[in-house]
N, C-alpha and C positions, 0 to 999 in steps of 0.2 A: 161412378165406376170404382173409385176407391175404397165406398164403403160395401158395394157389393164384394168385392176380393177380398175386404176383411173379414164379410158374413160369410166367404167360404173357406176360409181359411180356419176359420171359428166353429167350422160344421164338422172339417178333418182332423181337426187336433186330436178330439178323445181317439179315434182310431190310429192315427201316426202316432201317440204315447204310446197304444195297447203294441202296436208293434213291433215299434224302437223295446218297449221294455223284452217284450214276452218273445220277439223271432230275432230282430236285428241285432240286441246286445248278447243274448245268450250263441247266436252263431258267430259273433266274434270273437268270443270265451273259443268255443269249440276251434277255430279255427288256428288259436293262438296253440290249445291243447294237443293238438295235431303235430305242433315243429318242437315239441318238450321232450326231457328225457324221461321213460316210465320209473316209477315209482313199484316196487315190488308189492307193496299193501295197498297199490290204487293212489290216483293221483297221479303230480308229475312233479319233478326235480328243476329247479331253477336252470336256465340255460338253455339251448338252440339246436334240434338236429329236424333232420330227414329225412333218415332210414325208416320211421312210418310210412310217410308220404309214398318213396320209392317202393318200401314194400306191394304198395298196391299194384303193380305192374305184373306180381306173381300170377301165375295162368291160373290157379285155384280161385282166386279171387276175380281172377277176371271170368271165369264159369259160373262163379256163383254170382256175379250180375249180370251176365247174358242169360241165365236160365230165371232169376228172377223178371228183367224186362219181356221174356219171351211169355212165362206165364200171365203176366199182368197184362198183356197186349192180346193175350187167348182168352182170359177174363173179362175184359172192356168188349171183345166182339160179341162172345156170346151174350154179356148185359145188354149190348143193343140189339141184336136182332130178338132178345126175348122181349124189348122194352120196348121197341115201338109198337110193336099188336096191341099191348097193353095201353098203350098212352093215345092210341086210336079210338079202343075199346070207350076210353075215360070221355075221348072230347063225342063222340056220339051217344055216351051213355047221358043225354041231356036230367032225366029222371034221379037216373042212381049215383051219379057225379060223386055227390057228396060222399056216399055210404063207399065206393071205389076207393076216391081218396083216402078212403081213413082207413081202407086194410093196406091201401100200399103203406103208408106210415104207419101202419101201426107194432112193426119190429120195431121202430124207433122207442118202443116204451119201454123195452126189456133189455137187458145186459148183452152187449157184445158177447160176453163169455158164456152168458145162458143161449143164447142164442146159437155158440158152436159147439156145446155140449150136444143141446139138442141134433145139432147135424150127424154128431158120432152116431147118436143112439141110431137116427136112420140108417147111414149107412154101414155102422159094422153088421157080421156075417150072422146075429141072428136080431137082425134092425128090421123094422116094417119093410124096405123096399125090397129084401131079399128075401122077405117072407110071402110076400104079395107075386115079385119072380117065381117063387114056388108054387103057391096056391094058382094064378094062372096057368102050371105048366110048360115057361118058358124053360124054368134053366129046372135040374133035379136038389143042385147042392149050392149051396150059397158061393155066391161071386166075390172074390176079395176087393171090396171098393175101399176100403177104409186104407191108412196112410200108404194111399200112391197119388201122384199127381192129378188125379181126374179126382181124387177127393179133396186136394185142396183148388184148384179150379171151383168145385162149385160151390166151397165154404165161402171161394172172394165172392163169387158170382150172386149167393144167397144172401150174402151180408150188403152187399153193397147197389144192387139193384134199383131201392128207390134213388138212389143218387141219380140213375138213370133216366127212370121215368118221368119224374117231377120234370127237369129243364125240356124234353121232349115234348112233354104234354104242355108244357108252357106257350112254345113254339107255335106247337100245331094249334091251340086253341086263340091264338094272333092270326091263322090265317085265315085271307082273305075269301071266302067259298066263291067268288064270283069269276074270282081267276081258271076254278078248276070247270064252272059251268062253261067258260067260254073255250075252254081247251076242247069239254066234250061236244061241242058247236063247230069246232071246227074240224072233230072227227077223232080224235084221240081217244083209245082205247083207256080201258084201266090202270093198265101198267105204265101206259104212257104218262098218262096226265100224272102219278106219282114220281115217274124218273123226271120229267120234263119241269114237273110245277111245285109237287110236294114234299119232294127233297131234298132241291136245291132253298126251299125257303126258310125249311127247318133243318139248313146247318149248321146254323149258328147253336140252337137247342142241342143236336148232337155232339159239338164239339163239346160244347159245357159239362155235360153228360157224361163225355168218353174222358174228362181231365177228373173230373171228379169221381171215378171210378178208379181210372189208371192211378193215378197219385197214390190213394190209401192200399192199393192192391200193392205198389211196387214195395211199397215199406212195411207193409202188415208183417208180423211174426207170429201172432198168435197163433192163427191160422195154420200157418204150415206147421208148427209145432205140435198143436192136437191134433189135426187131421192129417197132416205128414206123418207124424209117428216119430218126427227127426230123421227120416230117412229123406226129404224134400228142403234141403236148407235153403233162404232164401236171403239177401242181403240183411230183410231185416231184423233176423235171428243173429247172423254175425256179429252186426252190432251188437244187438243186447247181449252178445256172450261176452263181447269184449269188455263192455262194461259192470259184467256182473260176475261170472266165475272164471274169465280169465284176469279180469283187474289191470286190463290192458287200456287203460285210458287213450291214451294220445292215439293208437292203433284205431282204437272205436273212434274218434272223433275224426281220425284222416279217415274213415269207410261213413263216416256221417257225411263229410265235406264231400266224398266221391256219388253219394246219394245225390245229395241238392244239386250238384251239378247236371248230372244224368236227368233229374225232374226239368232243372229249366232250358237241358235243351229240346 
């Protein structure tokens, strides 16, 4: 028993150094950064205040993270209700499995930042989708989609989608087929046998999904900054302003510490 505790103790190390060095020690810097006095060239002054921490209770600040968790929780719904057709699609596509999987990942081979470049090009106002609205018919004059919140919704939503389907399709291809035969035996419709057998079994797949979408979505900047236009600020543009042209260190690190909390509640 002693040497099995050893050999697991021996299997966690590399991962508890990677990180104690890389999340645990640098968020105790950060936190420490947070109660310092600012430094007007960046940095912070030997000695002990507050008035960052305090700071955070301003109504500004507390809008721009109710309006970031509000788009991030718009973002994670619409990845799953577009992600599970798709992760259905994946576990019956017995055949094509392979070739599915490999376009859902295959954004993953290209640049986050090519990737939202790409998004502008679609959505500004003479982008394919507002040319394809015209050529259809629907609208006569191009639609302003670009930096307003329904363009950055679907920069999170586009970038971060396989996060979604992967743990779904995970889920759903664990489940037991014989459970659902026996629901429809005992008379349960379509919609049933899904609310009743197929839902509840791939929650576990869904929560995974909606954490690993929410997360990157609450703290992205990049995002709202191209496709916002800087008219959409979101926590995690604050941040990076505090740490880069206003040289507000200890401010950026007390709205970093106000992050991580809000994540792990």
């Amino acid at each position: 028993r002693a040497r099995a505790r050893w050999r697991s103790v021996l299997l966690l190390a590399p991962a508890a150094i990677w990180l104690a060095i890389f999340f645990a020690i640098p968020l105790a810097i950060m936190g420490t950064y947070a109660f310092r006095p600012r430094h007007i060239l960046g940095g912070v002054y030997p000695g002990w205040t507050t008035v960052h921490v305090v700071r955070l209770i301003d109504p500004l600040y507390l809008r721009v993270v109710l309006r970031s968790i509000e788009l991030a929780l718009i973002s994670t719904a619409i990845a799953l209700l577009v992600s599970y057709p798709i992760a259905i699609v994946l576990v019956q596509a017995k055949r094509w499995r392979s070739w599915l999987l490999f376009l859902v990942v295959l954004p993953f081979w290209t640049s986050f930042l090519v990737r939202t470049y790409a998004t502008i090009f679609l959505l500004r106002d003479t982008g394919l989708l507002n040319q394809l609205l015209q050529w259809l018919g629907i609208t006569r004059h191009p639609i302003p989609m670009l930096y307003t919140p329904g363009a950055v919704i679907f920069g999170l939503v586009s970038s971060f989608i396989p996060f979604m389907v992967l743990p779904i399709f995970a889920s759903l291809e664990k489940l037991d087929l014989t459970l659902l035969e026996a629901a429809e035996v005992l008379g349960a419709r379509r919609w049933r046998r899904f609310l009743r057998v197929t839902w509840p079994l791939t929650l576990p797949g869904v929560w995974a999904g909606s954490l690993l979408v929410f997360v990157p979505a609450l703290g992205s900047f990049l995002t709202s900054d191209l496709l916002g236009g800087a008219k959409v600020a979101l926590i995690g543009n604050l941040v990076q302003s505090q740490f880069t042209s206003a040289r507000n260190w200890p401010f950026g690190s007390a709205l970093s510490l106000l992050l991580v909390v809000v994540l792990l509640i």
